[in-house]
TITIRO-858991 format. One record per residue: z, x, y of N, C-alpha, C in turn; residue in three letters. Coordinates in steps of 0.1 Angstrom, whole numbers. Each point is the difference from the previous one (the first is absolute). Layout:
<pts>
<pt <Z X Y> <Z X Y> <Z X Y> "ALA">
...
</pts>
This chain:
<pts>
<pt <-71 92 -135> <0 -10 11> <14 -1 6> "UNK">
<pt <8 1 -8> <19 2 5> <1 8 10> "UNK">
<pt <-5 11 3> <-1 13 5> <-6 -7 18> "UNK">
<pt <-9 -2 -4> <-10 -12 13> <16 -7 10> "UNK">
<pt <3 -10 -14> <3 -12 6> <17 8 4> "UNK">
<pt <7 11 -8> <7 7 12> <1 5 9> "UNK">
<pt <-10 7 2> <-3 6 14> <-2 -12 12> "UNK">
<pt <-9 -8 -5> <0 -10 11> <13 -12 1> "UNK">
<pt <7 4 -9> <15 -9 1> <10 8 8> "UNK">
<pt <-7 14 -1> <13 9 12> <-6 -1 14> "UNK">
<pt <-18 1 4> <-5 2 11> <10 -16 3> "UNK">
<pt <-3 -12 -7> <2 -10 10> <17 -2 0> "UNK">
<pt <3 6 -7> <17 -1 1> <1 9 18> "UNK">
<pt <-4 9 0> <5 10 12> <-12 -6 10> "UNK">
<pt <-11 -7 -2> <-5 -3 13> <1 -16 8> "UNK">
<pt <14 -3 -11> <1 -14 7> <16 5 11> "UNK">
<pt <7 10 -2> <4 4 9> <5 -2 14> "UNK">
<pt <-10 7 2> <-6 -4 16> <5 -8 7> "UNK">
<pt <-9 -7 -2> <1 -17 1> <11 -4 -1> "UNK">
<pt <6 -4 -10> <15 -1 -2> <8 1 15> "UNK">
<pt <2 12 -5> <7 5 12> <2 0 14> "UNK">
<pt <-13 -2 7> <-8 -6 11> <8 -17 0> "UNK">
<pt <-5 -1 -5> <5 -17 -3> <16 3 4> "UNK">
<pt <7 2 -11> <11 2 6> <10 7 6> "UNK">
<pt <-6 9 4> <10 9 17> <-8 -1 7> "UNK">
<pt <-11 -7 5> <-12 0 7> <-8 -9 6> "UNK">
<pt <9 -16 -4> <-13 -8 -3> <-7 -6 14> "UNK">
<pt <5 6 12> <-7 -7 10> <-9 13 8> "UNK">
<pt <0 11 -5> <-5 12 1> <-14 -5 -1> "UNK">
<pt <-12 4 12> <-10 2 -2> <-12 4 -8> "UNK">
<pt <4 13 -6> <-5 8 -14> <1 -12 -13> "UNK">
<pt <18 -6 -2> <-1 -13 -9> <-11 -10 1> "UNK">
<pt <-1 -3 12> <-13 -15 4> <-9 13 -6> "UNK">
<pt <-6 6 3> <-14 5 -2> <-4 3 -14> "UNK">
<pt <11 3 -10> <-2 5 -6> <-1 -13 -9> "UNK">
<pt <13 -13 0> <-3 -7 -9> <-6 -12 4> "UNK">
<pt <-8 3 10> <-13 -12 4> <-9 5 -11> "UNK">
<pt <-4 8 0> <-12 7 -9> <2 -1 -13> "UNK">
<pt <-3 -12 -15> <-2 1 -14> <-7 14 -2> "UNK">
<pt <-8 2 6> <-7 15 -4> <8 12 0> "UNK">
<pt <12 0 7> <9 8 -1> <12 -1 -5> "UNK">
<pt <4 -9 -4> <13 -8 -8> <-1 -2 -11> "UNK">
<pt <-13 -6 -5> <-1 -8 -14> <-8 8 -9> "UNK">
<pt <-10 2 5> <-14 4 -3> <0 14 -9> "UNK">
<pt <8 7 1> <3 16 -10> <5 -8 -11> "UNK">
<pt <15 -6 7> <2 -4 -13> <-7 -15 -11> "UNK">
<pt <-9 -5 5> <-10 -10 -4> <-9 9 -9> "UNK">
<pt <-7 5 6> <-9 16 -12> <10 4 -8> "UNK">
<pt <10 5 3> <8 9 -10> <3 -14 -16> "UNK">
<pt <3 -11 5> <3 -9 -8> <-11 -5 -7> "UNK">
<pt <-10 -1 5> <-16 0 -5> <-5 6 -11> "UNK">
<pt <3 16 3> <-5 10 -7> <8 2 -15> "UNK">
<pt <15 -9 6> <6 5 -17> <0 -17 -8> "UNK">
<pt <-2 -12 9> <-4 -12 -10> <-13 1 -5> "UNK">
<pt <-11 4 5> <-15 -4 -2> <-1 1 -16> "UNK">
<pt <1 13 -3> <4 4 -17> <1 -9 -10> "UNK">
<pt <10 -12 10> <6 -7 -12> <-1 -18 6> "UNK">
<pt <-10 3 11> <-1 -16 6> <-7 -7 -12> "UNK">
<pt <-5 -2 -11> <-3 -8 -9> <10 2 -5> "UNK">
<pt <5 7 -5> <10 -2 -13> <8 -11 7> "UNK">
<pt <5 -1 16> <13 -4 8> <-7 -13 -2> "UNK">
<pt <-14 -2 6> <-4 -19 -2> <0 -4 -14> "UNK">
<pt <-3 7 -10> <-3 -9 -12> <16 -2 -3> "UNK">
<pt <10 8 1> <12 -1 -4> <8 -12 5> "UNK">
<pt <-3 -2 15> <5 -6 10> <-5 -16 2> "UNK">
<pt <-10 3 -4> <-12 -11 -2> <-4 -10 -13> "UNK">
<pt <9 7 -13> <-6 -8 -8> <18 -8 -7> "UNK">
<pt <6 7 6> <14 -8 -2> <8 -2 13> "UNK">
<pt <9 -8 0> <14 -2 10> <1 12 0> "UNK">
<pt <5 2 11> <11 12 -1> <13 -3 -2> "UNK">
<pt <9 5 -12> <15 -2 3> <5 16 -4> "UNK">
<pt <10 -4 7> <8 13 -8> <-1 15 -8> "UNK">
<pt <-2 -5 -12> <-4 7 -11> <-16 7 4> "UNK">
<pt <-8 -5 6> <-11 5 2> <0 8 12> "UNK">
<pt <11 -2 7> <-2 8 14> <10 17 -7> "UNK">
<pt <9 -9 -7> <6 15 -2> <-12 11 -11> "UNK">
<pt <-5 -8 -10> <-6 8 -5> <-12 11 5> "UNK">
<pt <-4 -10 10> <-7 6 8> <8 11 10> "UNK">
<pt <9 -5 4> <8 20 9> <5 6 -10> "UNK">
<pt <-1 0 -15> <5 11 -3> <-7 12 -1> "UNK">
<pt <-14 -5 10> <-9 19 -5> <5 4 12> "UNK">
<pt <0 12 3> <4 6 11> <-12 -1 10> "UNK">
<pt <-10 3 -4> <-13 -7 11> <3 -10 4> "UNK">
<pt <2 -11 -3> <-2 -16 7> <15 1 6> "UNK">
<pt <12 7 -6> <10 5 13> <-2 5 10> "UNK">
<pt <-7 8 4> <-6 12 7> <-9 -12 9> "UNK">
<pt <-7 -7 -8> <-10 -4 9> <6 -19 5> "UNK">
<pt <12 0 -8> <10 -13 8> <5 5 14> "UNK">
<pt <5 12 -3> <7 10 13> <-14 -3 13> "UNK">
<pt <-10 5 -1> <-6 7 6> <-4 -19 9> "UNK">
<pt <2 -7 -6> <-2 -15 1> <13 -10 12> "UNK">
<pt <9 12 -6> <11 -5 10> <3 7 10> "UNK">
<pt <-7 13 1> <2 5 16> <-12 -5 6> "UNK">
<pt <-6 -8 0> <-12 0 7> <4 -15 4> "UNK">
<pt <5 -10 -8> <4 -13 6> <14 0 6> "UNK">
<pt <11 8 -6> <8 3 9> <-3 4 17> "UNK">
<pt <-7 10 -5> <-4 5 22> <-5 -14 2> "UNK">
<pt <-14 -8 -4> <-5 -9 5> <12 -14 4> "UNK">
<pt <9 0 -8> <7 -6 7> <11 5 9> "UNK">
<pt <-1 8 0> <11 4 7> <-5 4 8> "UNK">
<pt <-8 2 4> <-11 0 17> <-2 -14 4> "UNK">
<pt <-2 -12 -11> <4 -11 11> <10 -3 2> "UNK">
<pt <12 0 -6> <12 3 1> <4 5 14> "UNK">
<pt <-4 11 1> <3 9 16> <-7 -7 10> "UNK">
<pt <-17 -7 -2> <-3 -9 9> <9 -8 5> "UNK">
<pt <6 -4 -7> <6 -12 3> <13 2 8> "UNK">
<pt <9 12 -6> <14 5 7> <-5 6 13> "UNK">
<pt <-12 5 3> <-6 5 12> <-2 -13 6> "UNK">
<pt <-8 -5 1> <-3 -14 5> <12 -12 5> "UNK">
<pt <11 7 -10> <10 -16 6> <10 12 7> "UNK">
<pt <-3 12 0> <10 11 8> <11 5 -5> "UNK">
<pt <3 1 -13> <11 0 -9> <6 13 6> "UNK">
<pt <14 1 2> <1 14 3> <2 10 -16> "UNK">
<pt <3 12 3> <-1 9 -10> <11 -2 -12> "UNK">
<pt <13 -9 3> <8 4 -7> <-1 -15 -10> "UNK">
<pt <-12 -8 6> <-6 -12 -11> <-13 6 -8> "UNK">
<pt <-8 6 8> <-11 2 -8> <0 15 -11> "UNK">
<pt <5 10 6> <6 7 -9> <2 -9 -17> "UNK">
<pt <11 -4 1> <6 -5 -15> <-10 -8 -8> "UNK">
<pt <-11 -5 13> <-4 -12 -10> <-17 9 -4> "UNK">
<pt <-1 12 8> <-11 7 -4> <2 7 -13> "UNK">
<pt <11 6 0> <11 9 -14> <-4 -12 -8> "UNK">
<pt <6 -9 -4> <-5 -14 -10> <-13 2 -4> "UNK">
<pt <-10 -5 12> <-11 3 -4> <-6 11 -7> "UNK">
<pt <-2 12 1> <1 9 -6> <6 1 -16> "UNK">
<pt <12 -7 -3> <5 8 -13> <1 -16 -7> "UNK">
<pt <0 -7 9> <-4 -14 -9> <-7 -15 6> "UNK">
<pt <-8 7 0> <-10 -7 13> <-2 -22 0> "UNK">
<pt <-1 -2 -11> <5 -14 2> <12 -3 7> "UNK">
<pt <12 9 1> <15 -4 1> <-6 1 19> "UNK">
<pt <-7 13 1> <2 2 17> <-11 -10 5> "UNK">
<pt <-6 -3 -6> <-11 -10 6> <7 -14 -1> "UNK">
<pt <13 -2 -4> <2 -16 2> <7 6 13> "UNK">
<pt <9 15 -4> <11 0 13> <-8 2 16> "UNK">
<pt <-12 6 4> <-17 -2 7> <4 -15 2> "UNK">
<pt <3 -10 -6> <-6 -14 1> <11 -9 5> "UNK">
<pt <9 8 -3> <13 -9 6> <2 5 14> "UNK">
<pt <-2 13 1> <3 2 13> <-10 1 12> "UNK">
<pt <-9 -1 -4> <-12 -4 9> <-5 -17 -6> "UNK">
<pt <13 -6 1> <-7 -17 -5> <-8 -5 15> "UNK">
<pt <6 5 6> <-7 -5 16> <-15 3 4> "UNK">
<pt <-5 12 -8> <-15 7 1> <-5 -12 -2> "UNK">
<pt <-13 -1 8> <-9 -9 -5> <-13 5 -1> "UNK">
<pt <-5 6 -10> <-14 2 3> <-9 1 8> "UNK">
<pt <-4 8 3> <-16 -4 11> <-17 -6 -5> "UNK">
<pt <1 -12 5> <-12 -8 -7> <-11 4 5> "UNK">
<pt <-11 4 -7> <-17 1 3> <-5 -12 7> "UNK">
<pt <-6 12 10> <-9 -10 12> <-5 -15 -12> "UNK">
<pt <6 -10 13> <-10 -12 -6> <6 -7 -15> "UNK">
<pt <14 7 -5> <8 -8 -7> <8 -3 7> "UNK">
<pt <2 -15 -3> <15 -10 7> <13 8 -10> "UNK">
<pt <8 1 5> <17 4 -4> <6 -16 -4> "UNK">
</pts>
């Protein structure tokens, strides 16, 4: 199963890519909008690929997770197999891009020029909580767009 859950930790290492990069030397580029409007195209490979190497061990992960707290001791013991490494990895490119596409929503949306959204896309990417506060500070002004028929 190691073998599996490498291969699909390289496909989604090299196919988050793209995107990336789009995002940042590109982000008001047409191809960018099209490509990261579409989950089916963004998320969705790597959502399967992440599927295919938890499913294995989705009981083991609830009963574990589920029948104690989680502290510490139980989270490390748990990454010390190289699968649940492999399959932590494969966990954080897939919510990294997902934030970090709303992240670019947002630097696109409030008009950020390149030499703001750049740095705070880099963040995102290599430590995605840190770029998603720096997303939040610098587009404090974004406001949402509310669904027909909700009051703001």
């Amino acid at each position: 199963m190691v073998e599996l859950i490498e291969l699909l930790f390289w496909f989604s290492s090299l196919y988050i890519l793209p995107f990336w990069v789009m995002m940042w030397f590109a982000p008001y580029h047409e191809r960018t909008a099209a490509l990261m409007k579409n989950e089916w195209i963004y998320l969705a490979p790597l959502a399967v690929a992440y599927t295919i190497a938890v499913l294995p061990n989705l009981v083991d992960i609830f009963i574990l997770l589920g029948s104690d707290m989680p502290t510490p001791a139980i989270v490390i013991d748990m990454f010390a197999e190289e699968e649940v490494i492999l399959v932590g990895w494969l966990h954080y490119l897939a919510f990294d891009l997902f934030v970090g596409r709303w992240t670019w929503q947002r630097l696109v949306a409030t008009e950020q020029p390149l030499y703001v959204s750049f740095p705070v896309l880099l963040f995102s990417m290599m430590v995605a909580p840190l770029g998603a506060l720096l997303g939040l500070v610098v587009t404090r002004n974004y406001s949402e767009p509310q669904p027909a028929g909700i009051e703001g």
